[in-house]
N, C-alpha and C positions, 0 to 999 in steps of 0.2 A: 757639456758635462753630463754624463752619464749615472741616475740616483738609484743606487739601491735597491730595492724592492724591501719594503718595509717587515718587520718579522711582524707576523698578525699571529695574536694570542684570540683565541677562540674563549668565552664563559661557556660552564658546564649548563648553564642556563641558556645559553643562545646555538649549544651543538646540538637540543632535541628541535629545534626549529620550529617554525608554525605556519601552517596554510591558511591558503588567502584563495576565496575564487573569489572576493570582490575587491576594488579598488577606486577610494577616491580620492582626486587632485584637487587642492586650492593652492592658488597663489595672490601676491602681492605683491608690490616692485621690489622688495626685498628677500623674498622668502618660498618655496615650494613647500606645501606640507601633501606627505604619500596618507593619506590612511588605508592600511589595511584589513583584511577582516573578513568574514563569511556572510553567506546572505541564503537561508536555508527555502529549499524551493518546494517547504510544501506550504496549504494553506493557515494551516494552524500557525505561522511565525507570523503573519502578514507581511512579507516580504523588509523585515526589519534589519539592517544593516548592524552586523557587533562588530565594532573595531578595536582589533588585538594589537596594532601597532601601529606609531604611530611615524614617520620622518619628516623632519622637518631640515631644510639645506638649501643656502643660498643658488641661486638661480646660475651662476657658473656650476655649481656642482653637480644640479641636477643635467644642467645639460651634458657635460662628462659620464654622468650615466647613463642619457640616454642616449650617448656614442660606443659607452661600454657592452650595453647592452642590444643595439644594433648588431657592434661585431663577434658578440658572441651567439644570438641568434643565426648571424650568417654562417658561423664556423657550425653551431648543430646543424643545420638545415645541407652544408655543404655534406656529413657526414651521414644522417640520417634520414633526408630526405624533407623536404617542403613541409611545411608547418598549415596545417588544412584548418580554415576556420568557419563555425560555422554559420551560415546565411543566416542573417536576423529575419527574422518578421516582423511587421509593425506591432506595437504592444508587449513583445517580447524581450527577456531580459536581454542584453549587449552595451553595446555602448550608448549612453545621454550625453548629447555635447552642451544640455542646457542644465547639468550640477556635474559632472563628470562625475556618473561612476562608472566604473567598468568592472563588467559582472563575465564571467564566466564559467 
């Protein structure tokens, strides 16, 4: 059986969007939370993380997205070419796999 594609109504609130260069995962046996947010790279912030949003979705759903967003990665990169990232250094902002955040 073949579903629909659901109509998705956009808020006049959620069409101006918001950036994120940071991003942190927690989870639980029942639950993913995404926080989102900025993490401003000079020294006067002290490298303090504001998180603007927040998702929180059981762990089937997370992983549906992050098959979503695999093959949507593949289809840009098939289109516009390889996604170039950049070499961390030690100390340097990237990925922490000991709090997850992912800073870019």
């Amino acid at each position: 059986m073949v579903r629909e594609s659901p109509k998705i109504i956009v808020s006049d609130e959620a069409k101006k969007g918001t950036y994120s260069n940071v991003m942190r995962v927690a989870h639980s046996p029942f639950e993913f939370t995404f926080d989102f947010g900025t993490m401003p790279i000079g020294p006067e912030d002290a490298g303090a993380m504001t998180v603007y949003n927040r998702i929180i979705m059981s762990p089937s759903h997370a992983k549906i997205m992050l098959n979503a967003l695999g093959d949507n990665i593949k289809t840009f990169e098939e289109k516009f070419g390889k996604i170039k990232l950049p070499e961390l250094k030690k100390g340097k902002p990237g990925v922490s796999s000991s709090d997850q955040v992912y800073i870019g």
